[in-house]
PDBQT receptor file of N, H, CA, C and O in Angstrom, charges set to zero:
ATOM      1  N   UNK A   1       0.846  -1.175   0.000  1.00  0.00    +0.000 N 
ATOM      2  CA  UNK A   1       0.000   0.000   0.000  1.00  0.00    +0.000 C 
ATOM      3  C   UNK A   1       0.888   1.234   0.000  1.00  0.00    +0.000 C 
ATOM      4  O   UNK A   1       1.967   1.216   0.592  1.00  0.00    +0.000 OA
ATOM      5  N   UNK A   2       0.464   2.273  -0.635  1.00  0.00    +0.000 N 
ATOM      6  H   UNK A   2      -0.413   2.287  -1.116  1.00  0.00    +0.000 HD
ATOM      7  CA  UNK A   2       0.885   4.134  -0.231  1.00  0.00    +0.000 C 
ATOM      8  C   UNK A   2       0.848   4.659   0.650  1.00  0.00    +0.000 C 
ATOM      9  O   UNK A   2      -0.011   4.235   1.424  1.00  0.00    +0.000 OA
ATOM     10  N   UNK A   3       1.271   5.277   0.906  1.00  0.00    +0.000 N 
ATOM     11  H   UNK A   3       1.968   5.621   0.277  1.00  0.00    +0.000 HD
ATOM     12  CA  UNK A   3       0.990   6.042   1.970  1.00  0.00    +0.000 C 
ATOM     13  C   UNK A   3      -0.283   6.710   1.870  1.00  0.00    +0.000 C 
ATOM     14  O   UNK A   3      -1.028   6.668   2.849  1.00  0.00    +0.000 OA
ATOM     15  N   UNK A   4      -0.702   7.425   0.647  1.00  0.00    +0.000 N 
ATOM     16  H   UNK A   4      -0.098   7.459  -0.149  1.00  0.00    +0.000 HD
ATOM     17  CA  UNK A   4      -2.193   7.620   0.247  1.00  0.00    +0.000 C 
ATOM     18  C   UNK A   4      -3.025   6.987   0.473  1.00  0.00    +0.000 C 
ATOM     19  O   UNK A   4      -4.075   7.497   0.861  1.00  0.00    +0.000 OA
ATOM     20  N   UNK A   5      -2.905   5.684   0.333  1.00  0.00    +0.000 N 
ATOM     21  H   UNK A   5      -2.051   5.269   0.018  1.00  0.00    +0.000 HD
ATOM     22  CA  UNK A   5      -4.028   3.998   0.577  1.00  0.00    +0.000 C 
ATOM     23  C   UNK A   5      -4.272   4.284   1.964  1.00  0.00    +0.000 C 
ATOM     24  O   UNK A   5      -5.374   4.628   2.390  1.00  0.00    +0.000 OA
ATOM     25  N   UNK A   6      -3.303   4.148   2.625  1.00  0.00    +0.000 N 
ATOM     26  H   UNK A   6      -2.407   3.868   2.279  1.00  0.00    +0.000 HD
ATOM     27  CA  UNK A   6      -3.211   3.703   3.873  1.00  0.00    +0.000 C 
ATOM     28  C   UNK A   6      -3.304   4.839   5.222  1.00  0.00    +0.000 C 
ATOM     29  O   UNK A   6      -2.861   4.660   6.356  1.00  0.00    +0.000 OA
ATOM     30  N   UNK A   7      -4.078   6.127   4.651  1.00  0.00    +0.000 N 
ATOM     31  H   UNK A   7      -4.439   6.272   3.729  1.00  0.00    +0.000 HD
ATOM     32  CA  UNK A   7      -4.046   7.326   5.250  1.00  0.00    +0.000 C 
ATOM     33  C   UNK A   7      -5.248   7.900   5.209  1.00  0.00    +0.000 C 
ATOM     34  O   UNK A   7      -5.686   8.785   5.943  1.00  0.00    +0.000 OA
ATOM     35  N   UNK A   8      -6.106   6.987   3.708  1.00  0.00    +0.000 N 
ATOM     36  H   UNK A   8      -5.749   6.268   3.111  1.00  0.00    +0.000 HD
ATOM     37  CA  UNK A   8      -7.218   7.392   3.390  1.00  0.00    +0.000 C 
ATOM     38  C   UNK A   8      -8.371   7.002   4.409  1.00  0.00    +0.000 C 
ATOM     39  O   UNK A   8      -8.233   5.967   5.061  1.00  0.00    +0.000 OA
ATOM     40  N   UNK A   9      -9.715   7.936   4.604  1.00  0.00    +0.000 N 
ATOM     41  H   UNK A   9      -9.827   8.776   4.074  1.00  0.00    +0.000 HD
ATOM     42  CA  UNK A   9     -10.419   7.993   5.965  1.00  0.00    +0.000 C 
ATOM     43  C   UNK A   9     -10.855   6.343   5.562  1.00  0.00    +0.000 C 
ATOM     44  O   UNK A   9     -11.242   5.654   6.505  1.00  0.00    +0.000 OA
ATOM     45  N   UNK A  10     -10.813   5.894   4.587  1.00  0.00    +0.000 N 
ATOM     46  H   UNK A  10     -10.498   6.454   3.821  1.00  0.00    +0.000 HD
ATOM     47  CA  UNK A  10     -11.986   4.528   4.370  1.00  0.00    +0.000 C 
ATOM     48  C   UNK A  10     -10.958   3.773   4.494  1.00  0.00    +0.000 C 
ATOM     49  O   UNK A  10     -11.495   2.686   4.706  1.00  0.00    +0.000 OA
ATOM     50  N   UNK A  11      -9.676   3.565   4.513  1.00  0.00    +0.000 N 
ATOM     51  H   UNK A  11      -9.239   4.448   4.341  1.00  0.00    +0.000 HD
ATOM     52  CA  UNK A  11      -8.724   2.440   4.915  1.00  0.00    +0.000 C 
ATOM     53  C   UNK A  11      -8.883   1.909   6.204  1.00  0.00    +0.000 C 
ATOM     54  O   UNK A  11      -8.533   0.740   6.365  1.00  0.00    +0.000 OA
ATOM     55  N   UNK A  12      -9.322   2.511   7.115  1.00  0.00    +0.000 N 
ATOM     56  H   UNK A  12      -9.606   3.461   6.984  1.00  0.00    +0.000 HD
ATOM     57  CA  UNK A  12      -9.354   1.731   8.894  1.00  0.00    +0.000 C 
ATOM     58  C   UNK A  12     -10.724   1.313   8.518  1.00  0.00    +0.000 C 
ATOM     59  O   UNK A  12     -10.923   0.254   9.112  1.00  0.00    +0.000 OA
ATOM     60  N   UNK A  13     -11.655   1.600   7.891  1.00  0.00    +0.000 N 
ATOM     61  H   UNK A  13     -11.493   2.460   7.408  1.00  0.00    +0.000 HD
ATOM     62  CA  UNK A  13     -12.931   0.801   7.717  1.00  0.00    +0.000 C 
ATOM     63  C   UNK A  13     -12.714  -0.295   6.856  1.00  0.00    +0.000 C 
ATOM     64  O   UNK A  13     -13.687  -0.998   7.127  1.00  0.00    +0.000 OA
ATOM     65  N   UNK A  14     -12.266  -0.714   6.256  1.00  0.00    +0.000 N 
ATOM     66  H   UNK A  14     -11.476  -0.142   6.036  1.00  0.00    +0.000 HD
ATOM     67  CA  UNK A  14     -11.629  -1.810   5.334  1.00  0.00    +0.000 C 
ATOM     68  C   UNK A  14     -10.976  -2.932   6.115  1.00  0.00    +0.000 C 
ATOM     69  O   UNK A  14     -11.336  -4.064   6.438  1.00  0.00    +0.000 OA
ATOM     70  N   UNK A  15     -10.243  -2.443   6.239  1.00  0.00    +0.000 N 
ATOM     71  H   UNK A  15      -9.951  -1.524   5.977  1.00  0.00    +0.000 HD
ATOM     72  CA  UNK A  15      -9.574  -2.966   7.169  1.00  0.00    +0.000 C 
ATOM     73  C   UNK A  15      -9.997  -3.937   8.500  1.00  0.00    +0.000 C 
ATOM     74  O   UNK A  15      -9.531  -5.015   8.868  1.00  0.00    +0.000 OA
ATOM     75  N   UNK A  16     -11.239  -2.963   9.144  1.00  0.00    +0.000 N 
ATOM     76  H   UNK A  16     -11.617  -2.087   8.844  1.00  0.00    +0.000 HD
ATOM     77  CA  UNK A  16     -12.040  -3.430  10.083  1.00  0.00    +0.000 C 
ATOM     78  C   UNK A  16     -12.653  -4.326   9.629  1.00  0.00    +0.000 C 
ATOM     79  O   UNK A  16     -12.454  -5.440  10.114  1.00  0.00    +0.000 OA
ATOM     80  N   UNK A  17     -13.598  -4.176   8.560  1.00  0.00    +0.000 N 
ATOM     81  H   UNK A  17     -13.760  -3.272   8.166  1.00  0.00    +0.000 HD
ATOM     82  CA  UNK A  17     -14.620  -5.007   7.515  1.00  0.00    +0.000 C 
ATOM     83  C   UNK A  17     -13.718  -6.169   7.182  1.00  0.00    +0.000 C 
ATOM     84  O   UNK A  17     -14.240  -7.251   7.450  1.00  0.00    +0.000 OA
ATOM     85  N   UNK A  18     -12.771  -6.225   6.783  1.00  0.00    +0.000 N 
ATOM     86  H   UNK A  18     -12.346  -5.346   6.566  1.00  0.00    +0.000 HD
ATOM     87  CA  UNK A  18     -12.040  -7.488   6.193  1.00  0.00    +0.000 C 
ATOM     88  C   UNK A  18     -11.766  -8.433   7.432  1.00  0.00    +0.000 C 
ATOM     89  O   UNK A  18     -11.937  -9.652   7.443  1.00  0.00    +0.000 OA
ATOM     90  N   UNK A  19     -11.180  -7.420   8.773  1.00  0.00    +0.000 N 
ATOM     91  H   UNK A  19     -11.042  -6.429   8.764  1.00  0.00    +0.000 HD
ATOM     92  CA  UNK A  19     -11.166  -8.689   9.753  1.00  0.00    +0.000 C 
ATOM     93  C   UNK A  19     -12.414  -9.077  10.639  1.00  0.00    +0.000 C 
ATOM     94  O   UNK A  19     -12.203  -9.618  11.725  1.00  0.00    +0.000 OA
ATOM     95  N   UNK A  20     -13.285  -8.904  10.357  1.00  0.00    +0.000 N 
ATOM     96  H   UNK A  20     -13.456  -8.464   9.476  1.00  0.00    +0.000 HD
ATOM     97  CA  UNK A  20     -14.557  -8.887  10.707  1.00  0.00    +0.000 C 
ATOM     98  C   UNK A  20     -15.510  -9.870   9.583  1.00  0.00    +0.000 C 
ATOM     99  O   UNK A  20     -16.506 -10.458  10.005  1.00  0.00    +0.000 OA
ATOM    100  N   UNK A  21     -15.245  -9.934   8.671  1.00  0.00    +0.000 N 
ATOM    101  H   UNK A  21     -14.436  -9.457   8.329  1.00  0.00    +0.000 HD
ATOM    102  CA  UNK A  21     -15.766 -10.923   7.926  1.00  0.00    +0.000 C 
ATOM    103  C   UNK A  21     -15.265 -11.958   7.527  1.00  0.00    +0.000 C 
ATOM    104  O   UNK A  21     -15.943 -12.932   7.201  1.00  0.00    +0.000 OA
ATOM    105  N   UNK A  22     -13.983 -11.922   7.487  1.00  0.00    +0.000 N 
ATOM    106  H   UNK A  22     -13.432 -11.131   7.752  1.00  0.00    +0.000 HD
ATOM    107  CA  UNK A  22     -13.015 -13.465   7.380  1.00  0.00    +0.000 C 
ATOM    108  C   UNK A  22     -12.598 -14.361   8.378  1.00  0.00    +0.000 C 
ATOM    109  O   UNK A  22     -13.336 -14.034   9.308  1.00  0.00    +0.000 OA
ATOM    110  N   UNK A  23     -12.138 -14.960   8.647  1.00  0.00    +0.000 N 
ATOM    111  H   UNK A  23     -11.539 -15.226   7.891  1.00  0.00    +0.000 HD
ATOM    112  CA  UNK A  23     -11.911 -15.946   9.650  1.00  0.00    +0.000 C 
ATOM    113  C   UNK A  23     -10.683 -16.017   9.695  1.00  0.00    +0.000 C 
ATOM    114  O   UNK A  23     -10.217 -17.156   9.670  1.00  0.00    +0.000 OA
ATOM    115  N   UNK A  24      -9.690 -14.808   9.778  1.00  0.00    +0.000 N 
ATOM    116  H   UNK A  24     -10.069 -13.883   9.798  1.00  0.00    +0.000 HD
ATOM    117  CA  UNK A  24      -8.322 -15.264  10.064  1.00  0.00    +0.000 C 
ATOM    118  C   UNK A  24      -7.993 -14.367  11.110  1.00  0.00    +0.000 C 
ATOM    119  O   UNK A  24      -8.810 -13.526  11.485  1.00  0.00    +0.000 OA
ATOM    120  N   UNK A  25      -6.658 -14.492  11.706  1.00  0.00    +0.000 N 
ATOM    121  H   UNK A  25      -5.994 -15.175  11.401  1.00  0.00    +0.000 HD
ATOM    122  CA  UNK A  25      -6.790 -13.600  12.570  1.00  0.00    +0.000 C 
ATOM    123  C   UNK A  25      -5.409 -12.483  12.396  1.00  0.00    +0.000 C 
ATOM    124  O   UNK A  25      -5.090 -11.458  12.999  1.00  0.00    +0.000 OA
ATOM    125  N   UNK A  26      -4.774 -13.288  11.207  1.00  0.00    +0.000 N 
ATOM    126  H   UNK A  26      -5.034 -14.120  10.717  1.00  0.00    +0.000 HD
ATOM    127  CA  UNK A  26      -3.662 -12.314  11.017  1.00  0.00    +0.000 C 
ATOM    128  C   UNK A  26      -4.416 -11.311   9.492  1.00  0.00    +0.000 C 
ATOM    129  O   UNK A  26      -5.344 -11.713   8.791  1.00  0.00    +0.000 OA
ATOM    130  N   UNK A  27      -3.774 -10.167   9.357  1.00  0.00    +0.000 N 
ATOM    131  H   UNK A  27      -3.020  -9.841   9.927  1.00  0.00    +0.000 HD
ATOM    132  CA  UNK A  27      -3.593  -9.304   7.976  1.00  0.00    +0.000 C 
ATOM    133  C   UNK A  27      -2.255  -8.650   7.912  1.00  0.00    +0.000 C 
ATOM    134  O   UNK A  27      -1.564  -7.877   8.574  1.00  0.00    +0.000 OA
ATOM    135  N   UNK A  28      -2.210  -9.498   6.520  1.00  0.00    +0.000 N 
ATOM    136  H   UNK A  28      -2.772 -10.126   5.982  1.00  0.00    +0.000 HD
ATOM    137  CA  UNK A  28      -0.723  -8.871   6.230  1.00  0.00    +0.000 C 
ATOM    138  C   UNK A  28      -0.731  -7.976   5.249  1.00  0.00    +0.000 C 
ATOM    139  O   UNK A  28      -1.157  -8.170   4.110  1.00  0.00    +0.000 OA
ATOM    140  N   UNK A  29      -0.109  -6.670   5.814  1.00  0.00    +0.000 N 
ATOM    141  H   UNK A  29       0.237  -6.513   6.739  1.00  0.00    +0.000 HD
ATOM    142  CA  UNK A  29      -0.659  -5.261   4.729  1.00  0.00    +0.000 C 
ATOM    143  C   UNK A  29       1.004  -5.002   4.359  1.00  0.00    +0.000 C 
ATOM    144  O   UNK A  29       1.863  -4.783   5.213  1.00  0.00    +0.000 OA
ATOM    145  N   UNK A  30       1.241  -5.078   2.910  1.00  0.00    +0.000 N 
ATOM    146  H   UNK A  30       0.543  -5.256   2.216  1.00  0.00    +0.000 HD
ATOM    147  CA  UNK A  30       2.227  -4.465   2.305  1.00  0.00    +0.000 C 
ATOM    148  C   UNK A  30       2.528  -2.916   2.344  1.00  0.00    +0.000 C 
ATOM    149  O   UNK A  30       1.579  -2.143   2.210  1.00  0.00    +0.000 OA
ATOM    150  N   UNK A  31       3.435  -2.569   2.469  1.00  0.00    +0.000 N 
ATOM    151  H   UNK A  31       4.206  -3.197   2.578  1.00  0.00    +0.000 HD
ATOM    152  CA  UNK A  31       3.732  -0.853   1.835  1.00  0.00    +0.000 C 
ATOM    153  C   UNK A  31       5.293  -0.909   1.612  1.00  0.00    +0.000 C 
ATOM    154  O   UNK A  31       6.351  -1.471   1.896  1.00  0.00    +0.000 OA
ATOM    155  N   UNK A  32       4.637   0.123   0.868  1.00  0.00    +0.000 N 
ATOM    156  H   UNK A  32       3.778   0.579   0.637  1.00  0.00    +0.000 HD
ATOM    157  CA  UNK A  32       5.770   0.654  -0.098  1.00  0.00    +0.000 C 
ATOM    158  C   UNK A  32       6.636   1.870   0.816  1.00  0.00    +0.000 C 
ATOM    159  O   UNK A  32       6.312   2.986   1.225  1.00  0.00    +0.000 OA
ATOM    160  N   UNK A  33       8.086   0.926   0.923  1.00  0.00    +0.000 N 
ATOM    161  H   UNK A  33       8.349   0.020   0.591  1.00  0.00    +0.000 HD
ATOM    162  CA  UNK A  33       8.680   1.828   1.915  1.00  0.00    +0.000 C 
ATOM    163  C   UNK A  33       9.674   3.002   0.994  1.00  0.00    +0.000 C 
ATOM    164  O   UNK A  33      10.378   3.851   1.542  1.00  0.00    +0.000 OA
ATOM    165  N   UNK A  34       9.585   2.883  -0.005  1.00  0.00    +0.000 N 
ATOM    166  H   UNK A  34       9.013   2.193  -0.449  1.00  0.00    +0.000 HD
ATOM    167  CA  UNK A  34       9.906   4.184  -0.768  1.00  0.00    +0.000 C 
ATOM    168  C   UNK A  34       9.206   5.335  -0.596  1.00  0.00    +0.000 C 
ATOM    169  O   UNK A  34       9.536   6.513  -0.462  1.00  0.00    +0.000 OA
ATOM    170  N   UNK A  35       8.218   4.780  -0.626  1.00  0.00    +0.000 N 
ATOM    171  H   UNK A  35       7.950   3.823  -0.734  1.00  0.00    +0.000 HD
ATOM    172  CA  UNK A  35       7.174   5.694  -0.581  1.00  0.00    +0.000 C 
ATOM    173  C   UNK A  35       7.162   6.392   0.813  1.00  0.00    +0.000 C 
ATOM    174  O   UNK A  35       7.175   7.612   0.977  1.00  0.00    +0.000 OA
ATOM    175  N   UNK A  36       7.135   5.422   1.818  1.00  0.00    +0.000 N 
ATOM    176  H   UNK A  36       7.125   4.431   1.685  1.00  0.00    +0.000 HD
ATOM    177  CA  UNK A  36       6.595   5.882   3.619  1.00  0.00    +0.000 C 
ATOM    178  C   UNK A  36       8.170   7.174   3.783  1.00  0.00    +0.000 C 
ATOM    179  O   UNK A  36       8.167   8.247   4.386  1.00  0.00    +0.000 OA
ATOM    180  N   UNK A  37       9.320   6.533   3.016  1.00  0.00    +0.000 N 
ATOM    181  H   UNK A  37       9.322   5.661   2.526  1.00  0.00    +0.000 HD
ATOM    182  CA  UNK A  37      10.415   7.351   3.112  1.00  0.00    +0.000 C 
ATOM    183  C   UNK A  37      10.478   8.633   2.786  1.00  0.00    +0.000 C 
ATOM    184  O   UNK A  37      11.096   9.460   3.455  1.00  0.00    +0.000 OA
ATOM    185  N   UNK A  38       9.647   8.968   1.411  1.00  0.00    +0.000 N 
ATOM    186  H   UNK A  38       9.144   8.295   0.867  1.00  0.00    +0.000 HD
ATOM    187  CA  UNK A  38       9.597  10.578   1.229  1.00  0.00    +0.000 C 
ATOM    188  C   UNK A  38       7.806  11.304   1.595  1.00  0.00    +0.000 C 
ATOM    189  O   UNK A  38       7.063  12.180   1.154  1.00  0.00    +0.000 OA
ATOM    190  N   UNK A  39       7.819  10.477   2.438  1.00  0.00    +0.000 N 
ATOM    191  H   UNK A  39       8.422   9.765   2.797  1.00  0.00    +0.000 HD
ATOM    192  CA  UNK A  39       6.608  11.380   3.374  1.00  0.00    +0.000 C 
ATOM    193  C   UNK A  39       7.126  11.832   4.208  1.00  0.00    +0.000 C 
ATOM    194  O   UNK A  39       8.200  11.494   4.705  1.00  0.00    +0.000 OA
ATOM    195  N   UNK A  40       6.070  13.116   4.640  1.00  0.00    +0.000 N 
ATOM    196  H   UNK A  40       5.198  13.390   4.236  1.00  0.00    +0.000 HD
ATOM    197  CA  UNK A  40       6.529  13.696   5.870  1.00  0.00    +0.000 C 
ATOM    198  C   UNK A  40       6.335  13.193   7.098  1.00  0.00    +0.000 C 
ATOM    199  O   UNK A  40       5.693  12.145   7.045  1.00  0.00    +0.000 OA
ATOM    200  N   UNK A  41       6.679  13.572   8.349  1.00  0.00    +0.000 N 
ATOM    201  H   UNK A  41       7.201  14.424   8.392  1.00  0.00    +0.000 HD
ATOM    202  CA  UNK A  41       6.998  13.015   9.636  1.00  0.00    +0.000 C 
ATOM    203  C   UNK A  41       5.068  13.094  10.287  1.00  0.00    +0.000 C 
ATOM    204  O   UNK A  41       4.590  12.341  11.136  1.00  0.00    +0.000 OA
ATOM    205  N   UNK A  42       4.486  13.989   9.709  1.00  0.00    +0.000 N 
ATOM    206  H   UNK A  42       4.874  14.601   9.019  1.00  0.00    +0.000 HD
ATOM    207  CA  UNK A  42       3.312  14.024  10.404  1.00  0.00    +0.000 C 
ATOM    208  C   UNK A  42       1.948  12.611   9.204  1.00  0.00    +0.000 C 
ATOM    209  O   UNK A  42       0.853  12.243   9.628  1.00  0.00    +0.000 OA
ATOM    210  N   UNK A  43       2.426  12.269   8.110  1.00  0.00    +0.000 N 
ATOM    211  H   UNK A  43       3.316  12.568   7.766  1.00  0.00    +0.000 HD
ATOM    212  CA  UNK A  43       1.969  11.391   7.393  1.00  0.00    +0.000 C 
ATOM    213  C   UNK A  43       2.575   9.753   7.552  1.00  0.00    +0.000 C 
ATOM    214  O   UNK A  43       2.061   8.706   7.159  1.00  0.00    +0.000 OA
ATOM    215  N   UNK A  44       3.983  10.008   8.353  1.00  0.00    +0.000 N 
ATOM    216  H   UNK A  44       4.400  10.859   8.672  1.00  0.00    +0.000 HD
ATOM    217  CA  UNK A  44       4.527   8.843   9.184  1.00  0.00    +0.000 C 
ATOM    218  C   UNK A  44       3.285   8.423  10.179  1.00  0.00    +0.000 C 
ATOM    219  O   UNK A  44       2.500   7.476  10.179  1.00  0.00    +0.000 OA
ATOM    220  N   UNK A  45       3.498   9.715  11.135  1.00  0.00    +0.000 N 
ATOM    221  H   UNK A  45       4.136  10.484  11.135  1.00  0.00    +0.000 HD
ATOM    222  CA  UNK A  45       3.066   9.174  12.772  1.00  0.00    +0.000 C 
ATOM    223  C   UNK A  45       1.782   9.033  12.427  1.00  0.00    +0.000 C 
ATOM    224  O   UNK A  45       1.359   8.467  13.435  1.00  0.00    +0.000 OA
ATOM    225  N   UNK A  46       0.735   9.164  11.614  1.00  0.00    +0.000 N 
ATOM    226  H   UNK A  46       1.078   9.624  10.795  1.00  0.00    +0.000 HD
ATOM    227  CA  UNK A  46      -0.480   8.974  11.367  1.00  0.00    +0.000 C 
ATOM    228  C   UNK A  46      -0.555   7.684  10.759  1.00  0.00    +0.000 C 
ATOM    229  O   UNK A  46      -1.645   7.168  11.007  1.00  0.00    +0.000 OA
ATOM    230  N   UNK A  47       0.217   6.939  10.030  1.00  0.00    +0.000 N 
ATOM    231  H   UNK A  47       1.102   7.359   9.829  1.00  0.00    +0.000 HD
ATOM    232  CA  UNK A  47       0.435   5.625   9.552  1.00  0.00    +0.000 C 
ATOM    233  C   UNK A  47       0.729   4.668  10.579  1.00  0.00    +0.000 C 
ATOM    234  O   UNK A  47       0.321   3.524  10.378  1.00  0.00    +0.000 OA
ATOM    235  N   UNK A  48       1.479   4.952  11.850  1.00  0.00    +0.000 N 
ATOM    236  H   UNK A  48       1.810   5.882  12.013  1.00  0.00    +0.000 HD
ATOM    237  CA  UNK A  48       2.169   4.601  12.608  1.00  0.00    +0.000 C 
ATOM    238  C   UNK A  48       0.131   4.460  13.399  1.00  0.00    +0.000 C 
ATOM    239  O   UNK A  48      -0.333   3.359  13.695  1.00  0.00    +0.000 OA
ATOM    240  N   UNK A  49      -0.645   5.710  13.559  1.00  0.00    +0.000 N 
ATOM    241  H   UNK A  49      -0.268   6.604  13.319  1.00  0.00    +0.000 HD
ATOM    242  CA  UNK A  49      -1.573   5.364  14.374  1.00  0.00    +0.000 C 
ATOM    243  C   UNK A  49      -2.538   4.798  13.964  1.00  0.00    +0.000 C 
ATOM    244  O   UNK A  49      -3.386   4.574  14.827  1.00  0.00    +0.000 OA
ATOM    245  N   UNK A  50      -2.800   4.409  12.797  1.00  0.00    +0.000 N 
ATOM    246  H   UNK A  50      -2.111   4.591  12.096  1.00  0.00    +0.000 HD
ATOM    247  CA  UNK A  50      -3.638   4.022  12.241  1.00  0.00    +0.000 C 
ATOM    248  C   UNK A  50      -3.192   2.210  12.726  1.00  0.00    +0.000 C 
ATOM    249  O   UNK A  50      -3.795   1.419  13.451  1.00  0.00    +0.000 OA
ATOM    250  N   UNK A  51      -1.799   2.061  11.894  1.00  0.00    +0.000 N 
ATOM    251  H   UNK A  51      -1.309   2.703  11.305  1.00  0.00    +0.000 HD
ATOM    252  CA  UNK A  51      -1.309   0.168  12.751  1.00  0.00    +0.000 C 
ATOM    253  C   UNK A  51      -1.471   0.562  13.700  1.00  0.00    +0.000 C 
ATOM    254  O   UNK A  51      -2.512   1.177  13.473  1.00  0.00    +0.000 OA
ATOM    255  N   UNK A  52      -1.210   0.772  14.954  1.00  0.00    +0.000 N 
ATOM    256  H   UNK A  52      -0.364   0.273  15.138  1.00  0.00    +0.000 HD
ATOM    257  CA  UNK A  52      -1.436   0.357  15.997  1.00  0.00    +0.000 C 
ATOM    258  C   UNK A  52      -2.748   0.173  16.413  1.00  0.00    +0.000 C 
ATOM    259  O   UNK A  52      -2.932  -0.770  17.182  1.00  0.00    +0.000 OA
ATOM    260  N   UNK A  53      -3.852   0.952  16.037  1.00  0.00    +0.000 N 
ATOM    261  H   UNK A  53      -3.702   1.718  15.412  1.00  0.00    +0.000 HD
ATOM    262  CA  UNK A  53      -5.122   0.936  16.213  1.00  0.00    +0.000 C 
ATOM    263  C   UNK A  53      -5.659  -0.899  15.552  1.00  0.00    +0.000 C 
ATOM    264  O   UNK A  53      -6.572  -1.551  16.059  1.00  0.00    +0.000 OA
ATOM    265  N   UNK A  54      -5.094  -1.204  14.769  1.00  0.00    +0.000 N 
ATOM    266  H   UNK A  54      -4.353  -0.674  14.357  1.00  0.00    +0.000 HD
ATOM    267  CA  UNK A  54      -5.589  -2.617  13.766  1.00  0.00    +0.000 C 
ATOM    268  C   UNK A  54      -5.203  -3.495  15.128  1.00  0.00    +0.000 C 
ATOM    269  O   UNK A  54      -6.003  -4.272  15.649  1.00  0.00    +0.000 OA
ATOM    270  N   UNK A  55      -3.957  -3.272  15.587  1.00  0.00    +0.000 N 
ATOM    271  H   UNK A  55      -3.307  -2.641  15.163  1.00  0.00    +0.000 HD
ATOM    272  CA  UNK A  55      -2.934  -4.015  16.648  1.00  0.00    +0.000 C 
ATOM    273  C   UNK A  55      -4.067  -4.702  17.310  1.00  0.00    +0.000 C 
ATOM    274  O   UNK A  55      -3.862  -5.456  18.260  1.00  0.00    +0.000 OA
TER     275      UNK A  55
């Protein structure tokens, strides 16, 4: 995922919805760490709160 994907307001609802309707208990979310690298520090720590919230 982007940093765009993964910042967007409907990504933590997705997210929720997917582990809420499947039967697994892990999700493994890709990103693109090129990408997370030339973001800024306040589009970091918001990525950063968004995982921990899934946690």
């Amino acid at each position: 995922m982007t940093v765009s994907q993964i910042t967007d307001f409907r990504a933590e609802y997705f997210f929720t919805w997917v582990l809420g309707t499947t039967n697994i208990k892990q999700l493994v979310i890709e990103l693109d760490t090129n990408d997370i690298k030339r973001a800024n520090i306040f589009k970091r720590k918001e990525i950063l709160h968004i995982l921990r919230k899934l946690k």
